[in-house]
C-alpha positions as a Markdown table, in Angstrom:
| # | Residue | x | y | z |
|---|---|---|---|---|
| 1 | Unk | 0.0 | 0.0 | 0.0 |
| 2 | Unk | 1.3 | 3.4 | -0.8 |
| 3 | Unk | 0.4 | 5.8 | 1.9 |
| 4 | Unk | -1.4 | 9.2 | 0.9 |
| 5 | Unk | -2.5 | 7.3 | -2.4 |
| 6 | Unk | -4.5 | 4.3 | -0.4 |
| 7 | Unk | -7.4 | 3.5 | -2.7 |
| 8 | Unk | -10.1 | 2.1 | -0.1 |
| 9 | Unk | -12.1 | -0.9 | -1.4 |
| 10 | Unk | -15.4 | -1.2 | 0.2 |
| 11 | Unk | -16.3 | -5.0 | 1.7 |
| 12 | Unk | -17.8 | -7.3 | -0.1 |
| 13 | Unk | -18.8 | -10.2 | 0.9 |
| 14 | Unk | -18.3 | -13.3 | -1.4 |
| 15 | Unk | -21.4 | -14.9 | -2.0 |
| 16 | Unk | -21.6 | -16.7 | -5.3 |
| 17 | Unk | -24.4 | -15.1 | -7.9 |
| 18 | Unk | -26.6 | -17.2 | -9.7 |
| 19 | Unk | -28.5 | -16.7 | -13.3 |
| 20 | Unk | -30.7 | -19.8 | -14.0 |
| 21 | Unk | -31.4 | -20.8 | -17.4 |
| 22 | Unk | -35.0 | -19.6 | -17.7 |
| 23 | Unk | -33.7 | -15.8 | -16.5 |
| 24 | Unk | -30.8 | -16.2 | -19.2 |
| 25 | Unk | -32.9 | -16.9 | -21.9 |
| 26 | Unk | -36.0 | -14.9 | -21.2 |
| 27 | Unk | -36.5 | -12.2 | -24.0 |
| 28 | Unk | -38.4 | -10.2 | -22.6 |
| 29 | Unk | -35.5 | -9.4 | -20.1 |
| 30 | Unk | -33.1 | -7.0 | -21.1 |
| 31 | Unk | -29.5 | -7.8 | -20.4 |
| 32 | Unk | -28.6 | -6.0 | -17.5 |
| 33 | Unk | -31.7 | -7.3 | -15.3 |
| 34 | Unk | -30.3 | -10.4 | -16.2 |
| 35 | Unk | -27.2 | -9.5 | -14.6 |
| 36 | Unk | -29.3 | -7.6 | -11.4 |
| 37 | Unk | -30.9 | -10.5 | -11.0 |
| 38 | Unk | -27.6 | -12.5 | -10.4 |
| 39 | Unk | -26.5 | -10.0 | -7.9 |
| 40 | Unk | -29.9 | -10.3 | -6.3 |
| 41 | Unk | -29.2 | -14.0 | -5.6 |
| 42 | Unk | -26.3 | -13.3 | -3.9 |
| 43 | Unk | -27.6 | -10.3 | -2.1 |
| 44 | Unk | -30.1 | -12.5 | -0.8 |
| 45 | Unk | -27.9 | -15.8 | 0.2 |
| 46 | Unk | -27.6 | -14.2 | 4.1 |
| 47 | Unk | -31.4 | -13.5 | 4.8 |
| 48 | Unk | -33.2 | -15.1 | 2.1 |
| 49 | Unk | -33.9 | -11.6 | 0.9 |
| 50 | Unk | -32.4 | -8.2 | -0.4 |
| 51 | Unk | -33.0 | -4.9 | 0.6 |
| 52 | Unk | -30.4 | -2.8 | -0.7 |
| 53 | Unk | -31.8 | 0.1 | -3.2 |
| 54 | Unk | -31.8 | 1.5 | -6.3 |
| 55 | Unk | -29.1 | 4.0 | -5.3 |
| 56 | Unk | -26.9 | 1.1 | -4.4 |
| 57 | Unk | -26.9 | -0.5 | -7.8 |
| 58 | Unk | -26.9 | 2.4 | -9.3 |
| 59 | Unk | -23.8 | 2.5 | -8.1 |
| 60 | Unk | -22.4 | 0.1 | -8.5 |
| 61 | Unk | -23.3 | -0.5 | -12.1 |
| 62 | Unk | -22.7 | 3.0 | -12.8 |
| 63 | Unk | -26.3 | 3.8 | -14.5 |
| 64 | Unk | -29.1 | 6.0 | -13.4 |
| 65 | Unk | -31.5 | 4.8 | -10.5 |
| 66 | Unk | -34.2 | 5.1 | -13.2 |
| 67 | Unk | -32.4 | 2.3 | -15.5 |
| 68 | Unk | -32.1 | -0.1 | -12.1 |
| 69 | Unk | -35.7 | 0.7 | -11.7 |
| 70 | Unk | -36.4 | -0.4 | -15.0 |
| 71 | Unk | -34.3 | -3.5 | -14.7 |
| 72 | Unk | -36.2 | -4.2 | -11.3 |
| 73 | Unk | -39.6 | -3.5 | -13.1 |
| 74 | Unk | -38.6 | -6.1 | -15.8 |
| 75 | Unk | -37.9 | -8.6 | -13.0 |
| 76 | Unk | -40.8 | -8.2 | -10.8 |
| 77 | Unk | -43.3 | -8.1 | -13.9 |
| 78 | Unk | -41.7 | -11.6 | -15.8 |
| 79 | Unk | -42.3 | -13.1 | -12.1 |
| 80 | Unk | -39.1 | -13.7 | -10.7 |
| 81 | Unk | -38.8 | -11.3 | -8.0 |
| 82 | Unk | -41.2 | -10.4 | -5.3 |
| 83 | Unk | -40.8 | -6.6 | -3.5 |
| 84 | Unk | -42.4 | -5.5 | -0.5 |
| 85 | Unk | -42.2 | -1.9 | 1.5 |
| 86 | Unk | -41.9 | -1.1 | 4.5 |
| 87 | Unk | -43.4 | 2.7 | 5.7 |
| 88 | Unk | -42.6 | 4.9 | 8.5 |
| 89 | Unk | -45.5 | 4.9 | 11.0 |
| 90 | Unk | -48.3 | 7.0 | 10.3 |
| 91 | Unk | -46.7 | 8.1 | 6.9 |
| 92 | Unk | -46.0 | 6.8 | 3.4 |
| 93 | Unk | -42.7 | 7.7 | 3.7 |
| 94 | Unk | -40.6 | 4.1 | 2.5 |
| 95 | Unk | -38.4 | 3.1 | 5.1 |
| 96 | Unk | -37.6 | -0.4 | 3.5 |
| 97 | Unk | -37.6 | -2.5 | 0.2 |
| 98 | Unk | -37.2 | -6.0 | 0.4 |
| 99 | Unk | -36.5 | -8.4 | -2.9 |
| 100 | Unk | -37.3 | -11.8 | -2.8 |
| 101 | Unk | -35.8 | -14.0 | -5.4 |
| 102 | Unk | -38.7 | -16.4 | -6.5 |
| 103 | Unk | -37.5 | -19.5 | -6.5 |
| 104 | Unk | -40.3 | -21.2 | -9.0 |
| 105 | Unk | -41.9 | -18.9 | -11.2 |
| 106 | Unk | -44.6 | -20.8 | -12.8 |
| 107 | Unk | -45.5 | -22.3 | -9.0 |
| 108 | Unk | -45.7 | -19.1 | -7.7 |
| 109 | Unk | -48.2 | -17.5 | -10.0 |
| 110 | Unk | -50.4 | -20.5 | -9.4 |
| 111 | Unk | -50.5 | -20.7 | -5.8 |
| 112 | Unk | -49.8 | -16.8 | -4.6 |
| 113 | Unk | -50.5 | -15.9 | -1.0 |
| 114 | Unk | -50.1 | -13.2 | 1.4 |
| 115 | Unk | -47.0 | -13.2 | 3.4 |
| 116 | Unk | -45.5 | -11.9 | 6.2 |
| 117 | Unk | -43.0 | -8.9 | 6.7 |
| 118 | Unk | -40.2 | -10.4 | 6.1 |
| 119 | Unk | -41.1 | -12.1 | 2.7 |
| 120 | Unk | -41.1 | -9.6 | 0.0 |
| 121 | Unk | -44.6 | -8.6 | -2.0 |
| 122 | Unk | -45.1 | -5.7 | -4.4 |
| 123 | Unk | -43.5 | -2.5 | -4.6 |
| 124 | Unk | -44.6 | 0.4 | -6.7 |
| 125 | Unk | -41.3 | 1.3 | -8.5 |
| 126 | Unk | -40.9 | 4.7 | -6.5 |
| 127 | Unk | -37.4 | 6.5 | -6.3 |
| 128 | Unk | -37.0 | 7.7 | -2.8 |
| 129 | Unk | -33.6 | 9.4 | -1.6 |
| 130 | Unk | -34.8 | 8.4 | 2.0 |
| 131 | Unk | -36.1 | 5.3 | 1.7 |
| 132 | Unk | -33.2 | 2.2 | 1.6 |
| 133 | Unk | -30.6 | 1.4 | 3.4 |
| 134 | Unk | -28.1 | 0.3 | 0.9 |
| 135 | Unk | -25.0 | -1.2 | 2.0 |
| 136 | Unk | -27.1 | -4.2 | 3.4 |
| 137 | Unk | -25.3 | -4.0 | 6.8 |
| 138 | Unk | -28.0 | -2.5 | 9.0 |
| 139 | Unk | -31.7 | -2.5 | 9.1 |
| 140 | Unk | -34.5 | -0.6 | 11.4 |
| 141 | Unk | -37.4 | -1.9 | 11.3 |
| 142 | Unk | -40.3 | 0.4 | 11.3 |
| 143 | Unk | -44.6 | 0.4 | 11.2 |
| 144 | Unk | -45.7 | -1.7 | 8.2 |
| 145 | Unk | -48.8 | -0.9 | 6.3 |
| 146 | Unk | -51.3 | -3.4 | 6.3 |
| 147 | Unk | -50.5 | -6.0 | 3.7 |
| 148 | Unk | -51.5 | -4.9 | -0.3 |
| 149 | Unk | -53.7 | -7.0 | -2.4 |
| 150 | Unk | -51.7 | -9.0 | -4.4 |
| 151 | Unk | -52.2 | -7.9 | -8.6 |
| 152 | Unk | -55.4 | -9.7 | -10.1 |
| 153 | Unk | -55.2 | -11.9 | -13.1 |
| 154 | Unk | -56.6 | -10.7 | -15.5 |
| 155 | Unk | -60.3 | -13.1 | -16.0 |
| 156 | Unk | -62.0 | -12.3 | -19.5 |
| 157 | Unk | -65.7 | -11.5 | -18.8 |
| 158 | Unk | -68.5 | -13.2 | -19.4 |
| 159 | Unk | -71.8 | -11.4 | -22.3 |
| 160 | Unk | -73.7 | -10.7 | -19.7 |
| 161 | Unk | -71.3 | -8.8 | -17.9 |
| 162 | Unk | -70.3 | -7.0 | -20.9 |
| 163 | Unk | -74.1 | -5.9 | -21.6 |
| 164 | Unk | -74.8 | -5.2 | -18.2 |
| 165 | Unk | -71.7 | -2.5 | -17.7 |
| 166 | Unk | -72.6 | -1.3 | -21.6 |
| 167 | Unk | -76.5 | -0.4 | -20.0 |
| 168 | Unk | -74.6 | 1.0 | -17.2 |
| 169 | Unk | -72.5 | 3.3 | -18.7 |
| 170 | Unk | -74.7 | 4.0 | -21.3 |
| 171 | Unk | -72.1 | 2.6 | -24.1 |
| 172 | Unk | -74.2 | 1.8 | -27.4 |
| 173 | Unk | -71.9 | -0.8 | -29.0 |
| 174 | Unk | -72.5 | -4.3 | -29.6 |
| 175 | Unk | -71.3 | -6.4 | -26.7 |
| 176 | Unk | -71.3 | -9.6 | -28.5 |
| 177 | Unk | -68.9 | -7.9 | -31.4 |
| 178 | Unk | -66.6 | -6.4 | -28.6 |
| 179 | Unk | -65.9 | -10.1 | -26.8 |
| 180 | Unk | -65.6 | -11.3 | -30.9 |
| 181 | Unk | -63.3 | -9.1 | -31.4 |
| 182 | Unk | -60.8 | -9.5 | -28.5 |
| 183 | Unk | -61.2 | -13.5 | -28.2 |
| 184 | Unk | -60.1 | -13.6 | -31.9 |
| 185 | Unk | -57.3 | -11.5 | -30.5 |
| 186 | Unk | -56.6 | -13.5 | -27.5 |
| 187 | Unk | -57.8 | -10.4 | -25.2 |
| 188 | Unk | -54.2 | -8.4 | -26.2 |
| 189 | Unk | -54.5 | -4.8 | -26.6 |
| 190 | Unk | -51.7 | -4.3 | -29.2 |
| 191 | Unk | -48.7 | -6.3 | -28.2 |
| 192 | Unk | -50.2 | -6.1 | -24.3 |
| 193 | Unk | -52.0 | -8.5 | -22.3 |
| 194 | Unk | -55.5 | -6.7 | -20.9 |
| 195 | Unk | -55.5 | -5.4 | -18.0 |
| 196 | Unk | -59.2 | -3.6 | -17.6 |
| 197 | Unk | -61.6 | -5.1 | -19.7 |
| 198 | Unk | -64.2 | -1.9 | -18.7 |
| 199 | Unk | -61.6 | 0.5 | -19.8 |
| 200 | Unk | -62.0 | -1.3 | -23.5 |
| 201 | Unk | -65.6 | -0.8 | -23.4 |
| 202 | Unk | -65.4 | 2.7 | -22.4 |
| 203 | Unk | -62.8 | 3.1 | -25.5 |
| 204 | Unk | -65.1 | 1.7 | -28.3 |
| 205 | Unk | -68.0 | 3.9 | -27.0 |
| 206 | Unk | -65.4 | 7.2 | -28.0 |
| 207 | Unk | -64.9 | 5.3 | -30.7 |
| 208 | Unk | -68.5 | 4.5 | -31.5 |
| 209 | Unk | -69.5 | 8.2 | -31.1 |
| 210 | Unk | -66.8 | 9.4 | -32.8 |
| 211 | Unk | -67.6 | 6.8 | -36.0 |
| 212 | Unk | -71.1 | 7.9 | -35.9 |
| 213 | Unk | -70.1 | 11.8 | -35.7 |
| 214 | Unk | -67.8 | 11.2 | -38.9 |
| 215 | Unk | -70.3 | 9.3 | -40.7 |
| 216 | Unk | -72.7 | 12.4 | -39.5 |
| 217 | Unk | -70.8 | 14.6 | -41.4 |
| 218 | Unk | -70.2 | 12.7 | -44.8 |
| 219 | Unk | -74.4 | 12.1 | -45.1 |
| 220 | Unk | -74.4 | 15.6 | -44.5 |
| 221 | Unk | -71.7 | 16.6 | -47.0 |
| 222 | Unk | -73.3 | 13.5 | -49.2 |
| 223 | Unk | -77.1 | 15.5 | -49.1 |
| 224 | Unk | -75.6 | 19.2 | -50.0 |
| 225 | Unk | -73.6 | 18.1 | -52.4 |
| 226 | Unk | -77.2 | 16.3 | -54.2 |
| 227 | Unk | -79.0 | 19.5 | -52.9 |
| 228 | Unk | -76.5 | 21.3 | -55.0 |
| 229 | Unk | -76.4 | 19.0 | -58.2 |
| 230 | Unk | -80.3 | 19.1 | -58.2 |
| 231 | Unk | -80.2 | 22.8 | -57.7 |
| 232 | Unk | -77.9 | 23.2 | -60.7 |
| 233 | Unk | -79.9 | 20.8 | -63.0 |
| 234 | Unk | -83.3 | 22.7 | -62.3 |
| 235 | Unk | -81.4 | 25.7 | -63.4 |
| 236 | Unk | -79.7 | 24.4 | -66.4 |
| 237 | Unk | -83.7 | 23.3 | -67.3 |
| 238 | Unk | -85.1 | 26.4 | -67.0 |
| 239 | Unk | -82.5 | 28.0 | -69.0 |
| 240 | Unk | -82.6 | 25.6 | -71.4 |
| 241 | Unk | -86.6 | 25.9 | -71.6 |
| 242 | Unk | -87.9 | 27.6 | -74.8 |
| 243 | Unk | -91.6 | 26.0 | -74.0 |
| 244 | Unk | -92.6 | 29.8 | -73.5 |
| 245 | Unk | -91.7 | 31.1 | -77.2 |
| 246 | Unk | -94.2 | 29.0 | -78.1 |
């Protein structure tokens, strides 16, 4: 070591990182989540879970906290990490994130329960100066919220549920052509999979009205222009009528 120039190397402690197969491959996955998701593993070998923050692998990967919430987004939406927060009493000020690496993915969505503190949930992706500790070496426990709903699955509805919210809302589209429709496109929205069938509905009534405005206006362009082609016709015969020579 060469004093005055000491370069100070934080601790780190050696646990081994793991990628399985189905993270490696997963295209929907950009690469670097892939590569968060292997520090996650070993960030969790101590505790079973992580709770370092976006700041921390920010810096450590040298990338904006928004990219890291990106890559944690990707994660938590392809299933194969659950995130839980922790609030200071009384507030929503986060105190806590904790990642839990999910061990099987397909298992997991089919058999989802609520957990306890310790076993990491949802988070809503929310950049907070204040609210990790993130060199994983200490951890104060505060107040936690009651427990959130875990995120519905999506369930396609049923005709009469499509009619009765169309009477509701007063939506005058065909409910049999809008389930048609989006069975035939396996309920995606674009490249998306639905999240709010309602939402749908309400978008084809702006669409219905706005179709029936549009086709409003071409009838009624449609019957001046005829107006005016009649009108021109009855003058050309009464300019071309020499009945009253006679």
């Amino acid at each position: 070591m060469n004093k005055g120039n000491d370069i100070i190397i934080p601790e780190k402690k050696g646990y081994y990182a793991i990628i399985p197969a189905f993270v490696r491959y997963d295209k929907r996955l950009p690469a670097n989540a892939k590569l968060l998701y292997g520090e996650l593993t070993a960030l969790s070998n101590e505790k079973g879970y992580c709770w370092a923050g976006n700041d921390y692998f920010a810096g450590l990967y040298e990338v904006s906290k928004t990219s890291v919430s990106k890559w944690v987004s990707a994660l938590k939406d392809a299933g194969y990490i659950q995130i839980q927060l922790e609030y200071a009493e009384g507030t929503k000020q986060i105190l806590h994130r904790y990642i839990r690496i999910v061990k099987d993915p397909i298992e997991e969505k089919l058999h989802t329960s609520i957990r306890k503190v310790n076993d990491p949930i949802e988070e809503k992706l929310i950049d907070n100066s204040t609210s990790n500790n993130t060199n994983n070496n200490t951890m104060n426990i505060g107040v936690v919220t009651p427990e959130k709903k875990l995120k519905k699955l999506f369930v396609k509805p049923t005709l009469t549920e499509v009619i009765d919210y169309c009477n509701a809302t007063q939506a005058n589209i065909d409910p049999q052509d809008f389930i048609d429709f989006y069975e035939s496109k396996g309920w995606m929205v674009g490249r998306n999979k639905m999240k709010c069938w309602k939402s749908c509905v309400r978008r084809w009534k702006r669409m219905e009205v706005e179709k029936n405005r549009e086709k409003h206006e071409k009838n009624k362009a449609k019957q001046a222009k005829q107006n005016e082609q009649l009108r021109n016709r009855t003058i050309e015969h009464q300019l071309s009528d020499t009945s009253w020579a006679d």
